[in-house]
C-alpha positions as CSV (number, residue, x, y, z in Angstrom):
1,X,-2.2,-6.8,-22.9
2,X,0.5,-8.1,-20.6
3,X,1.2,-6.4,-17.4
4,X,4.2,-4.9,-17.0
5,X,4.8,-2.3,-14.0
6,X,6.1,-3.7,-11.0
7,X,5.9,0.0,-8.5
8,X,2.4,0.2,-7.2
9,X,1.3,3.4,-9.0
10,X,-1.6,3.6,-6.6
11,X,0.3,5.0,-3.9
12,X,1.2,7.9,-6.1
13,X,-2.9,8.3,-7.2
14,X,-3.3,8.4,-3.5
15,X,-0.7,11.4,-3.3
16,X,-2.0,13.3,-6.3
17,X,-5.7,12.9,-5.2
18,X,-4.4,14.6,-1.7
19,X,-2.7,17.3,-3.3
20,X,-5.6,18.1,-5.6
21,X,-8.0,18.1,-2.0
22,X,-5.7,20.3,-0.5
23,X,-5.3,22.7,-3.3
24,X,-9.2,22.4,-3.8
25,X,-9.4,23.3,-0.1
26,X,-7.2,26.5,-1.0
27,X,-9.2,27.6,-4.2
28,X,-12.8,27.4,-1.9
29,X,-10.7,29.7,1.0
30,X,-9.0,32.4,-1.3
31,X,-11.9,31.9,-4.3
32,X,-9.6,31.8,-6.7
33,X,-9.7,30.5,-10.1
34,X,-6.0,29.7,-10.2
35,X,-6.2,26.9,-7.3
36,X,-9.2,25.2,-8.7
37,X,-7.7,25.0,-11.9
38,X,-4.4,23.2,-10.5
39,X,-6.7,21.1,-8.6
40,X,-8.4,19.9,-11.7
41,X,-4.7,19.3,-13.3
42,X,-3.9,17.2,-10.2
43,X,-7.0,15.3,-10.4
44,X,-6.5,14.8,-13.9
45,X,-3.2,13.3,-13.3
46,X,-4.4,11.2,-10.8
47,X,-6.9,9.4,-12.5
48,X,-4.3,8.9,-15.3
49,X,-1.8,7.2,-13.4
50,X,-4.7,5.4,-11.8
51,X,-6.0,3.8,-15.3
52,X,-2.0,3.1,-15.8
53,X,-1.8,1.1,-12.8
54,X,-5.2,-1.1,-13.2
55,X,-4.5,-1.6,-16.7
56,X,-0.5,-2.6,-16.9
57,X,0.6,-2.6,-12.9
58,X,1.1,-6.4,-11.9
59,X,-0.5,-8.0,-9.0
60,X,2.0,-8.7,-5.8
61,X,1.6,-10.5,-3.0
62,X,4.6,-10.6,-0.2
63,X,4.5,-13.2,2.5
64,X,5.2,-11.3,5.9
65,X,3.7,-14.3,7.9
66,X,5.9,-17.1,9.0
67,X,4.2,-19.8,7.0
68,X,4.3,-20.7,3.1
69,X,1.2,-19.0,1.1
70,X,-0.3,-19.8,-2.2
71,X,-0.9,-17.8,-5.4
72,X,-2.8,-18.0,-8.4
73,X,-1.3,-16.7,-11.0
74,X,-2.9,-14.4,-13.8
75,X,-2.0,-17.1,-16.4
76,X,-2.8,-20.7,-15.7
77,X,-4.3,-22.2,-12.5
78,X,-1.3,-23.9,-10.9
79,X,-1.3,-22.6,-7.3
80,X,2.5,-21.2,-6.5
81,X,4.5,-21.3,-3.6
82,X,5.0,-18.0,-1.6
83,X,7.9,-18.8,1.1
84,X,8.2,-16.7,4.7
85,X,9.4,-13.1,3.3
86,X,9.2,-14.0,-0.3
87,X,7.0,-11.9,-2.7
88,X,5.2,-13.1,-6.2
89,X,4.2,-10.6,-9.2
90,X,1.2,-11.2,-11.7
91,X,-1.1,-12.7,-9.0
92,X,-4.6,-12.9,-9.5
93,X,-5.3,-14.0,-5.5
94,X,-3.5,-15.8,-2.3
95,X,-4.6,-18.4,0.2
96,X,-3.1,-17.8,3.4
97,X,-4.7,-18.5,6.8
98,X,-7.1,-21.0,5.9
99,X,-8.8,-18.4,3.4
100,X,-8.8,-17.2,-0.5
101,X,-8.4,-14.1,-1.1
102,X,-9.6,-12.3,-4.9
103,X,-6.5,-8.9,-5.5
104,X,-7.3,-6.5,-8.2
105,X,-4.9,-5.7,-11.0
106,X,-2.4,-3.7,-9.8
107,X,-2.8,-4.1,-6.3
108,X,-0.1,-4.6,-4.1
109,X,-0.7,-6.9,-1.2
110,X,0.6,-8.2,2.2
111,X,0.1,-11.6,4.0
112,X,0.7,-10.4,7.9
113,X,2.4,-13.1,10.6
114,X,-1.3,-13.5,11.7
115,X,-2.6,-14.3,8.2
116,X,-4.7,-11.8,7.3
117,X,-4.3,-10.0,3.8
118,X,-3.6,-6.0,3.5
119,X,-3.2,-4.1,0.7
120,X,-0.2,-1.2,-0.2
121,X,-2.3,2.1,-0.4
122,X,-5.5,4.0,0.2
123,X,-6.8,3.7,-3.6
124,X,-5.3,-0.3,-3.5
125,X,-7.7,-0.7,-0.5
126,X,-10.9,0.9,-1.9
127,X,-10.3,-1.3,-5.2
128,X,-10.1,-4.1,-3.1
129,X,-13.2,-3.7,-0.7
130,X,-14.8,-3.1,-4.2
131,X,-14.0,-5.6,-6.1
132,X,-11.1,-8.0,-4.2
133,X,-11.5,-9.8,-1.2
134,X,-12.4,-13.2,0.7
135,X,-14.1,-15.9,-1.9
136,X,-16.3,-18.1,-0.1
137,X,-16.2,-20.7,-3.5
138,X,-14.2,-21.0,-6.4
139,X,-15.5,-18.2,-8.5
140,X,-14.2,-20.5,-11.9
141,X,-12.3,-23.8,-12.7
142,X,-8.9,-21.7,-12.2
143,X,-9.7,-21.0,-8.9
144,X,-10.3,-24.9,-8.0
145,X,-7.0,-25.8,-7.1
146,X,-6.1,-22.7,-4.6
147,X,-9.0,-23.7,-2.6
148,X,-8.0,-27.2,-2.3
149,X,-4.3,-26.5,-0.5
């Protein structure tokens, strides 16, 4: 299924997860029923829009750095062009500083003026220590031609 939301939905999981703590925090204090049940809504909701966003939320990378970057697109293996300040949806990873870097789905992504990749929000960041980060080797044939710019 294509991807097809372009607002990175994980800053909003990161919001409703911190409201649910918070409200959590207030049902152990009072011991009341009521907060832990609206905890459990907004952790509910949380997790929803989080499936949302790693299922249908597309990829970005914008270029803060003062150099052109590279990315591989979802589709195809054709690195594309990322100029100084310019942003690309439906990535799949970005070469900038010398290194490849693998984003999640959904993840949205920053290339800083000293190279070095950081990603939009708290649950963006955990996805990518997870299962993102630097690729030592082409992990596939798509990959082969990112490494070699």
């Amino acid at each position: 299924m294509k991807q097809t939301i372009k607002t990175n939905l994980y800053a909003v999981t990161d919001i409703l997860s911190l409201v649910a703590i918070i409200v959590l925090a207030f049902s152990v204090k009072k011991k009341d029923e009521t907060f832990l049940i609206t905890s459990g809504i907004f952790t509910l909701f949380a997790v929803i829009v989080f499936l949302i966003q790693a299922k249908w939320g597309q990829t970005k990378v914008g270029n803060q750095s003062s150099s052109m970057i590279y990315a591989k697109p979802e589709e195809g293996a054709e690195p594309v062009e990322v100029p100084p300040q310019g942003e690309y949806f439906g990535t799949d990873g970005v070469k900038a500083g010398g290194k490849v870097y693998k984003l999640p789905n959904g993840v949205h992504a920053t290339v800083s003026q000293n190279g070095k990749v950081s990603i939009a929000s708290l649950t963006g960041t955990l996805m990518y220590m997870l299962i993102g980060g630097v690729l030592p080797t082409p992990p596939d044939g798509g990959w082969q031609k990112l490494f070699e710019r």
